[in-house]
C-alpha positions in Angstrom: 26.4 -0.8 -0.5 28.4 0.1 2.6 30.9 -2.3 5.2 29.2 -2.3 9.1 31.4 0.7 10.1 32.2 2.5 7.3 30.7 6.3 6.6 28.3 6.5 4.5 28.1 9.1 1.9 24.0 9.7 0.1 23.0 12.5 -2.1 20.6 13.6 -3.8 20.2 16.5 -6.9 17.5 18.0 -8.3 18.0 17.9 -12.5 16.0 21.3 -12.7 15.8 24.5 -11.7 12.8 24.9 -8.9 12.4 27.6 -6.0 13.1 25.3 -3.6 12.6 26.0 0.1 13.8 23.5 2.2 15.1 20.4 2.1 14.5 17.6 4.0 16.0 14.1 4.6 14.1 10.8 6.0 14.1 7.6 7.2 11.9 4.8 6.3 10.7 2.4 8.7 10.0 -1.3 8.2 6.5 -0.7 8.9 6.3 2.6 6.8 6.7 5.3 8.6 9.2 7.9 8.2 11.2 9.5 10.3 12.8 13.3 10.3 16.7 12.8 10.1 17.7 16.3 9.4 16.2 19.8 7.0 18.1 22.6 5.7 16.1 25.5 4.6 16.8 28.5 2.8 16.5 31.2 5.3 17.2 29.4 8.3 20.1 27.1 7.4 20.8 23.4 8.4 20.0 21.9 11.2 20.3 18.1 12.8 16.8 16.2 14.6 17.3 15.2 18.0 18.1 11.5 18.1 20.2 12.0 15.2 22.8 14.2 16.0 26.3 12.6 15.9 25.5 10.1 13.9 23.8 12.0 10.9 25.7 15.3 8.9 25.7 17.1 6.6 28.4 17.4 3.8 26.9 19.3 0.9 24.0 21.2 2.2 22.8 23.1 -1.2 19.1 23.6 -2.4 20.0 22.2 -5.9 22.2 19.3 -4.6 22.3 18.4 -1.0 23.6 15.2 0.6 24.4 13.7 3.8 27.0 11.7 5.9 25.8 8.5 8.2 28.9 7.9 10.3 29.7 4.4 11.0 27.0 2.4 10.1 25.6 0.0 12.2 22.8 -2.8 11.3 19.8 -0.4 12.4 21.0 2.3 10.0 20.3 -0.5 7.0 16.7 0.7 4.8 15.9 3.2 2.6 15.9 7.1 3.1 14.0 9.9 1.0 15.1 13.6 0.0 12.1 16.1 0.3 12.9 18.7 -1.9 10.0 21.1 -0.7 9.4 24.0 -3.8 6.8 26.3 -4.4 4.3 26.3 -6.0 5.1 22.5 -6.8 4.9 21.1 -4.0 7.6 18.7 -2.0 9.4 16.2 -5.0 11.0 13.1 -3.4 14.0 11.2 -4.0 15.0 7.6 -2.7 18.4 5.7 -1.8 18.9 2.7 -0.2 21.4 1.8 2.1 22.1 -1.9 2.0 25.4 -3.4 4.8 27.2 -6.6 4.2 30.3 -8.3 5.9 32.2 -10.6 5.7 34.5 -12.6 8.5 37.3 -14.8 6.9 36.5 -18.3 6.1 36.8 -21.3 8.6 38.6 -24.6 6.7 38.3 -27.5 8.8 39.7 -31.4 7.9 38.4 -34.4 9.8 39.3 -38.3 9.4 36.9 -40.5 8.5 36.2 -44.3 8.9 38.2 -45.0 5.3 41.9 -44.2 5.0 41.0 -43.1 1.4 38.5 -40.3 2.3 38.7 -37.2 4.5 35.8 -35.1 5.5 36.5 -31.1 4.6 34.2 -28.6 5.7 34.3 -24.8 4.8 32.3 -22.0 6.8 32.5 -18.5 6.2 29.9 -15.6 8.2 28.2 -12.7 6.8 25.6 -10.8 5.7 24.2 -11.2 3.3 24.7 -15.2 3.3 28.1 -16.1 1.7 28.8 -18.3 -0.9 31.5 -20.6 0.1 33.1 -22.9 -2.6 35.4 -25.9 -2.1 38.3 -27.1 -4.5 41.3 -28.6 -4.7 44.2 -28.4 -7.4 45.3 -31.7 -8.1 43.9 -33.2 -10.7 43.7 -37.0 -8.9 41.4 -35.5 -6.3 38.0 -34.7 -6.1 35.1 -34.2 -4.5 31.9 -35.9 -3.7 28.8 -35.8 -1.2 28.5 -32.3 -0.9 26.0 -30.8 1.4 25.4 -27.0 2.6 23.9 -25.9 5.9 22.5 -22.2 6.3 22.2 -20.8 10.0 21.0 -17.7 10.4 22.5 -16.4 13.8 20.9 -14.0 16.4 23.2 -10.7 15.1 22.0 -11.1 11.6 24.6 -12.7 10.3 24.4 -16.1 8.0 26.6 -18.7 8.5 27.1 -21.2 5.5 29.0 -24.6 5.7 30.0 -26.6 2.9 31.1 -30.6 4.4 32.7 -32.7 1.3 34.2 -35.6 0.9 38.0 -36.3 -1.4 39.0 -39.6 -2.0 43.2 -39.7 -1.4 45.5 -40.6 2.0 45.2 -37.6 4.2 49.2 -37.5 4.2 48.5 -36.4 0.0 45.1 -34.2 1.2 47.2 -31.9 3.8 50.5 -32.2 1.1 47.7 -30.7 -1.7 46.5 -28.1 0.0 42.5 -26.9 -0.3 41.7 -23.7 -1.2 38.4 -22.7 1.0 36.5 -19.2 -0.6 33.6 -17.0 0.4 32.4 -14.6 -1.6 29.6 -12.6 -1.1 26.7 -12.8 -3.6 24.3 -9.3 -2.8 20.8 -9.8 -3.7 18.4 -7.2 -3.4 14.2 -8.2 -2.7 11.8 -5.5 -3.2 8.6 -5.4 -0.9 5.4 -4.0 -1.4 2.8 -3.6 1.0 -0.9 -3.3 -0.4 -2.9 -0.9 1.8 -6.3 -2.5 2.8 -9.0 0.7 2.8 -11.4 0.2 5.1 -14.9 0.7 4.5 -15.9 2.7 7.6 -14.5 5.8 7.8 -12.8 6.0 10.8 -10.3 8.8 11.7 -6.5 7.9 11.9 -3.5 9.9 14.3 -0.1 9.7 12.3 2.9 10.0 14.4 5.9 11.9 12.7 9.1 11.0 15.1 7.8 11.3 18.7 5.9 14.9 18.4 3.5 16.1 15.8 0.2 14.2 15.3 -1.8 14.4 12.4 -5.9 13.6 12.1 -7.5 12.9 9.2 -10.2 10.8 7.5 -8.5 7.3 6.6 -11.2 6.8 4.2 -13.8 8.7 2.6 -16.6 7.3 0.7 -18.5 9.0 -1.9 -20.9 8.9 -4.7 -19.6 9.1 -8.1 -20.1 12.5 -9.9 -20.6 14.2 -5.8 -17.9 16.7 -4.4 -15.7 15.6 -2.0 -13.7 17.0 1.2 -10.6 16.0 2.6 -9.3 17.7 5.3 -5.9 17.5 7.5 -5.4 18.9 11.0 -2.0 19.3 12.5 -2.7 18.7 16.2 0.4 20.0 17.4 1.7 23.9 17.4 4.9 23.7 14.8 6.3 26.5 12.2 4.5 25.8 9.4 6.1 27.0 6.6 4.2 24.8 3.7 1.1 22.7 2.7 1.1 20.3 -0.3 -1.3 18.0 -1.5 -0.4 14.8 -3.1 -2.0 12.1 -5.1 -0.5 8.6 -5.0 -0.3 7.0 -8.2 -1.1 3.0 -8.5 2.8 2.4 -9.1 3.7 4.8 -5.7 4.3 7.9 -7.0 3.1 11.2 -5.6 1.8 13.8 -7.9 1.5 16.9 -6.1 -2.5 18.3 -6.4 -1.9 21.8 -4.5 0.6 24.0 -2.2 0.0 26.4 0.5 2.3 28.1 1.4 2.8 31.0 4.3 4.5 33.6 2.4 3.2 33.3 -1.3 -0.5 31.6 -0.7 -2.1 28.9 -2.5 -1.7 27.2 -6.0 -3.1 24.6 -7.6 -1.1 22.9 -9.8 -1.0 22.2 -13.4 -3.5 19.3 -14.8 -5.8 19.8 -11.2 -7.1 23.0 -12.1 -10.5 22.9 -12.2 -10.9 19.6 -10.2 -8.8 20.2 -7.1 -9.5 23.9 -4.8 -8.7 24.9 -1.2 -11.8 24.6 1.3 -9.3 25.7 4.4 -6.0 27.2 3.4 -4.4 27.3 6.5 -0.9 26.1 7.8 -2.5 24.0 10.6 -5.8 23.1 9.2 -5.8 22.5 5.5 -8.5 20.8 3.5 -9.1 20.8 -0.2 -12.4 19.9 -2.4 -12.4 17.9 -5.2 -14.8 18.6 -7.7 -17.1 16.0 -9.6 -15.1 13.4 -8.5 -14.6 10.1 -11.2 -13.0 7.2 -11.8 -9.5 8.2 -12.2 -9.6 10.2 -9.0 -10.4 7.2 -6.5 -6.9 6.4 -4.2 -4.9 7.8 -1.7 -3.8 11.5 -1.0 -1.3 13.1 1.3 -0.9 15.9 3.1 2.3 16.7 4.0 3.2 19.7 6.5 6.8 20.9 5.7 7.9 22.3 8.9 11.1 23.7 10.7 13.1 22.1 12.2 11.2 19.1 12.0 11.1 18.4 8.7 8.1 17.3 6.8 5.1 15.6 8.7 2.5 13.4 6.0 -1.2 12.3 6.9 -2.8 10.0 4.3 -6.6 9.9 3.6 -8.0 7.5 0.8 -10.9 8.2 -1.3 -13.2 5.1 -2.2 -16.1 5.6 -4.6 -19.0 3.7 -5.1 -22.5 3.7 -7.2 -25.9 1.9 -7.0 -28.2 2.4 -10.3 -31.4 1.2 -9.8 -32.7 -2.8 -9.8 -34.2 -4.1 -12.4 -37.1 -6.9 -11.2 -38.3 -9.1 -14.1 -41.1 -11.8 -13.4 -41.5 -15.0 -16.7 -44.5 -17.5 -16.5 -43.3 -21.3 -15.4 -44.7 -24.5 -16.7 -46.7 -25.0 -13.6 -49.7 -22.1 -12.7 -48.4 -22.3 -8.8 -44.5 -21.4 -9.8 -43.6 -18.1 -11.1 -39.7 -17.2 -12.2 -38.4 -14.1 -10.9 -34.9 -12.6 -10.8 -34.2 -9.3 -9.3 -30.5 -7.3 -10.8 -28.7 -4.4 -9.9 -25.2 -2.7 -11.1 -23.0 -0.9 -8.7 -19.7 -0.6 -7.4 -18.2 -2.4 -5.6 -20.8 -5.2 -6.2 -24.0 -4.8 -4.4 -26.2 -7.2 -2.6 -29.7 -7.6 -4.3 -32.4 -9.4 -2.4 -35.6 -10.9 -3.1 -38.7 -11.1 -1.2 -42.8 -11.5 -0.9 -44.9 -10.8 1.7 -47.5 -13.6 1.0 -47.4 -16.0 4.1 -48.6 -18.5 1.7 -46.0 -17.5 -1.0 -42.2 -18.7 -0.7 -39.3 -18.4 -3.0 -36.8 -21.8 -3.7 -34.1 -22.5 -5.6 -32.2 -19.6 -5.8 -29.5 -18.4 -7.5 -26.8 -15.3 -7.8 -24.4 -14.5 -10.7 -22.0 -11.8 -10.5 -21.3 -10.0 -13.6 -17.8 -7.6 -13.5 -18.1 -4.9 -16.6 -16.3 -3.0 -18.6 -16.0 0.0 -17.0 -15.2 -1.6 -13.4 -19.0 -1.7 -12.4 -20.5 -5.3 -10.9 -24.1 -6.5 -12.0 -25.5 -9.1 -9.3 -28.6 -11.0 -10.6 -30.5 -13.2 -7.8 -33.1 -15.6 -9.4 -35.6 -17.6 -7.7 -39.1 -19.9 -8.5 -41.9 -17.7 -6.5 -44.2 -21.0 -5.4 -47.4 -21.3 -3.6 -50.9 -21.3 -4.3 -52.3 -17.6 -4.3 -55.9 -16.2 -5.0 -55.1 -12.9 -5.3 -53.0 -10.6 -6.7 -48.9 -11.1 -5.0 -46.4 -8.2 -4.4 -43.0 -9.1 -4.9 -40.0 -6.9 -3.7 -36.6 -6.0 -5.5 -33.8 -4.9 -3.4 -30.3 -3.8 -3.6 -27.8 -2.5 -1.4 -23.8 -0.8 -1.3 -22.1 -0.6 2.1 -23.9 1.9 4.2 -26.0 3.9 1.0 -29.9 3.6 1.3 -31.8 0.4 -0.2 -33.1 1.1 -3.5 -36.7 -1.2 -3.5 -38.6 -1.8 -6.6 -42.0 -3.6 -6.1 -44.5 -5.5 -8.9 -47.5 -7.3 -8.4 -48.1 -10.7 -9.6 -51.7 -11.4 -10.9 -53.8 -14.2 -9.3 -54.6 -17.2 -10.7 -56.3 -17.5 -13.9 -54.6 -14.5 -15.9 -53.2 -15.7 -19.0 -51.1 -12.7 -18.7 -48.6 -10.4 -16.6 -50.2 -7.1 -15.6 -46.3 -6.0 -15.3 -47.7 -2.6 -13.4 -45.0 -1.5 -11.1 -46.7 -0.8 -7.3 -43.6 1.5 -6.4 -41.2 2.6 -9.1 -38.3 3.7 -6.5 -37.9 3.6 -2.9 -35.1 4.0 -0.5 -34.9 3.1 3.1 -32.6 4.8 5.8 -32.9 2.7 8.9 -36.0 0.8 8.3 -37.8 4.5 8.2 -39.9 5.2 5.2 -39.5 8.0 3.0 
C-alpha cells in the first residue's frame, strides 16, 4: 500500500540457495502482458529498460535478494509486478507483489436550512481512492439523526467521491453551538481477477510482443491424439543475447513448473519429474522446441517459453496443448413392433464429445424421431448415443451407416445391413468393420 507520490520500496528474496543468473523485474499489464522494467545479471551487472529510467531503481541489486525503488508513484504505476529469478538448470522461479495507491483529500462538512426550524440538512463528502467511508455524528445526546442517504461518484481521475446528506432534529442556533464531527476513513479492499483463457480449436500461430521489440511465434494451440508425441516449438524473431531457454508448464491454479533449461554456457537439462516425458527437439537460444513423449491426461494445458535475455529481460511465448480421442462407434439395430420400423442407435466415446450421425441410403428408407444423449465419464471421456426408428417399406436387404466425428480427425464409419422383409431375424453381419474418410476421399 503506497500514498500517490510516495517512493515505493518492493523486494523480493529467494529462501534457497540456486545458481542464479540474472534477475529480472516486470510489469503486469491489465490485459496480461508483461513488460521488462529492469535485469541485473551476474556478469554484466544492473541495468534500467528504456522507458523506465528515472522512474524505476534499484536499491538492493543482489542475486539472493534484490529489490527495487518506483519513485513517486503515480496512478499508472498501480498493478502487480513479478521477480524472475532466472537459475540454471531450474529454470526462471517467479515472485509477485502488488502495488495498490489510495488517497485521501480532507472531508467537506456542509449545513443547510431546511423548511422546519427544528431540522437542518448536514451533508459530509470526503474524496479518494479507494472510495471513503464517511460517517456522521454528533455529541449531544438530545440530537440525532435520521434520513440518511449516501451518493457514490466516481470522478474522471479515479477518484470516488462519497456524500452522506442527514437530517438532526434541534434549532440550528443549538446544531452550529454542538458542533458535528464529519470522518472519512478509508476502507482498502482488495478484488482478485482471473481471466480464463479460451483455446482455440484451430491451430493458428500467435506473435507475442515483449515491450516494443522482440516478437515471439509459436503454435497457440496444438492438437493431438492421446498416447502420440508432441512438438512445441518457439522462435524468437528478433536478434537479442540469449543467454537462457526454459520451458514451463502452467499448473490449473497458475503456477509455472519449469519442464527444461537451455542454457548458452552449460547446455540443456531437463528437470527433475519430466525426465523421460519432456526432451529437446531444437536446443537453440533463438529456436527452441521440445518433444513430449506419449503424451496423457495430466499433460494437456498451457506451456511457456520464456527467453531470458540481456538487457531486456525475459521475453515469454505461450503454446497450449489440447488432446482429444475418438474410439470407434458402436451401431446396434432391435426389432420394432411394426415389420416397416426398425430401432437403431449409433454411439461413440471421445473427447471432447463427438458428433455421431446416422444415415441410409435407401431412397425409400427414412429415419424419424430422433434422439441424442450425452453421456460425460469417469475419466473425462463423452459417449454421444443418437437413436432413431429406420421406416419405410424395403424388399431387400438395407445398409445403414454409423458415423462419428472430433474437430478436424477423420470420420470413423461403421456400416450393417438390415435384412429384408420376412426374416424373423437379424443377420447382424457388419458390411465394413472400420472406415475413415479424409475429405470425402476413400481410403
Amino acid at each position: 500500500m503506497a500514498a500517490v507520490g510516495e517512493d515505493v520500496h518492493l523486494s523480493c528474496q529467494l529462501m534457497q540457495s540456486r545458481d542464479v543468473l540474472q534477475v529480472t523485474w516486470q510489469k503486469l499489464s491489465p490485459d496480461g502482458k508483461k513488460k521488462n522494467l529492469a535485469a541485473y545479471n551476474k556478469h554484466l551487472g544492473e541495468t534500467v529498460n528504456a522507458g523506465f529510467q528515472g522512474k524505476v531503481e534499484f536499491k538492493d541489486a543482489g542475486l539472493q535478494n534484490c529489490s527495487i525503488v518506483i519513485r513517486k508513484v503515480m496512478e499508472q504505476d498501480e498493478g502487480c509486478y513479478l521477480c524472475l529469478f532466472n537459475t540454471f538448470p531450474d529454470g526462471s522461479l517467479t515472485g509477485r507483489t502488488c502495488l495498490q495507491l489510495y488517497e485521501l483529500h480532507e472531508p467537506i462538512l456542509q449545513i443547510t436550512e431546511s423548511n422546519s426550524t427544528e431540522e437542518t440538512v448536514v451533508s459530509c463528502s470526503a474524496t479518494g481512492r479507494p472510495a471513503p467511508t464517511v460517517t456522521l455524528n454528533v455529541p449531544q445526546q438530545d440530537l440525532y439523526f435520521s434520513h440518511n442517504s449516501t451518493v457514490n461518484v466516481t470522478n474522471t481521475n479515479g477518484f470516488d467521491d462519497e456524500s452522506g446528506s442527514d437530517k438532526i432534529s434541534t434549532l440550528i442556533v443549538t446544531l452550529i453551538t454542538a458542533g458535528f464531527v464529519c470522518v472519512a476513513v478509508v476502507i482498502i479492499v482488495v478484488t482478485v481477477v482471473i481471466r480464463k483463457h479460451k483455446n482455440s480449436l484451430n491451430p493458428i500461430f500467435l506473435f507475442l510482443h515483449a515491450g516494443l521489440t522482440a516478437v515471439i511465434q509459436t503454435q497457440q494451440t496444438v492438437m493431438a491424439a492421446v498416447g502420440e508425441d508432441v512438438h512445441l516449438s518457439c522462435q524468437l524473431m528478433q536478434s537479442k543475447n540469449v543467454f537462457q531457454v526454459t520451458w514451463q508448464k502452467l499448473s490449473p491454479d497458475g503456477k509455472k513448473n519449469n519442464c527444461a533449461t537451455c542454457n548458452k554456457n552449460f547446455g540443456q537439462t531437463v528437470n527433475p519429474g519430466f525426465k523421460g516425458k519432456v526432451e529437446f527437439k531444437d536446443a537453440g537460444l533463438q529456436n527452441c522446441s521440445i518433444v513430449i513423449r506419449k503424451v496423457m491426461e495430466q499433460d494437456e494445458g498451457c506451456y511457456l517459453c520464456v527467453f531470458n535475455t540481456f538487457p531486456d529481460g525475459s521475453l515469454t511465448g505461450r503454446t497450449c496443448l489440447q488432446l482429444y480421442e475418438l474410439h470407434e462407434p458402436i451401431l446396434q439395430i432391435t426389432e420394432s413392433n411394426s415389420t416397416e420400423e426398425t430401432v437403431v442407435s449409433c454411439s461413440a466415446t471421445g473427447r471432447p464429445a463427438p458428433t455421431v450421425t446416422l444415415n441410409v441410403p435407401q431412397q425409400d428408407l427414412y429415419f424419424s424421431h430422433n434422439s441424442t444423449v450425452s453421456v460425460t465419464n469417469t475419466n473425462g471421456t463423452v459417449t454421444v448415443t443418437t437413436t432413431a426408428v429406420l421406416s419405410g417399406s424395403h424388399g431387400n436387404d438395407a445398409q445403414v451407416r454409423c458415423a462419428a466425428r472430433l474437430l478436424s480427425v477423420p470420420e470413423i464409419q461403421v456400416f450393417k445391413t438390415i435384412p429384408a422383409n420376412g426374416e424373423k431375424h437379424f443377420q447382424n453381419h457388419r458390411f465394413i468393420d472400420r472406415l475413415l474418410f479424409y475429405d470425402s476421399d476413400w481410403v
